[in-house]
N, C-alpha and C positions, 0 to 999 in steps of 0.2 A: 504494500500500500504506500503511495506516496500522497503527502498532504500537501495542500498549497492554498497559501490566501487568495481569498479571492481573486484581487486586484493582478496576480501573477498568473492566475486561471485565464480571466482577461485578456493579458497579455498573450498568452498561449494561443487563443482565440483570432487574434488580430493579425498574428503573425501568420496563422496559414491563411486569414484571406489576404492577406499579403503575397503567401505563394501563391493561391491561388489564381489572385490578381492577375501577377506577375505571369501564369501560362497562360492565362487570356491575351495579354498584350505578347509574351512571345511569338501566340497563334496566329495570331493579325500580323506582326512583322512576318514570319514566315510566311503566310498565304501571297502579302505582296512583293518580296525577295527570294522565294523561295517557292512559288507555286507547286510545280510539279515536285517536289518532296515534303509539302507541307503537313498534310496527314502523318507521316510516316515521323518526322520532325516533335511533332505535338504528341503524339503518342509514344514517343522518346524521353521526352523532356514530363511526360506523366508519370510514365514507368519510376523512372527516376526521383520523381519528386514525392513518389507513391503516392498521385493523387487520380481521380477520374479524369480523362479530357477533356476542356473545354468546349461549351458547346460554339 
């Protein structure tokens, strides 16, 4: 079990939609720099961040 104040749970919080964020706007730079390997690209960078793809 690991305990945590609130306010660092929060913080927890903010920081993956931070990553998340963050493969959003990857996904858009790739679609327009990177068209044809953008899927492959985004689903790289998910794996990775072990999060879902962006939609």
């Amino acid at each position: 079990m690991i305990e945590l104040p609130v306010d660092q749970v929060r913080r927890l919080a903010d920081a993956r939609q931070d990553v998340q964020d963050f493969l959003g706007l990857a996904g858009t730079w790739t679609e327009q720099h990177l068209p044809a390997h953008a899927a492959a690209v985004a689903t790289a960078l998910a794996r990775a961040l072990d999060l879902a793809p962006a939609p």
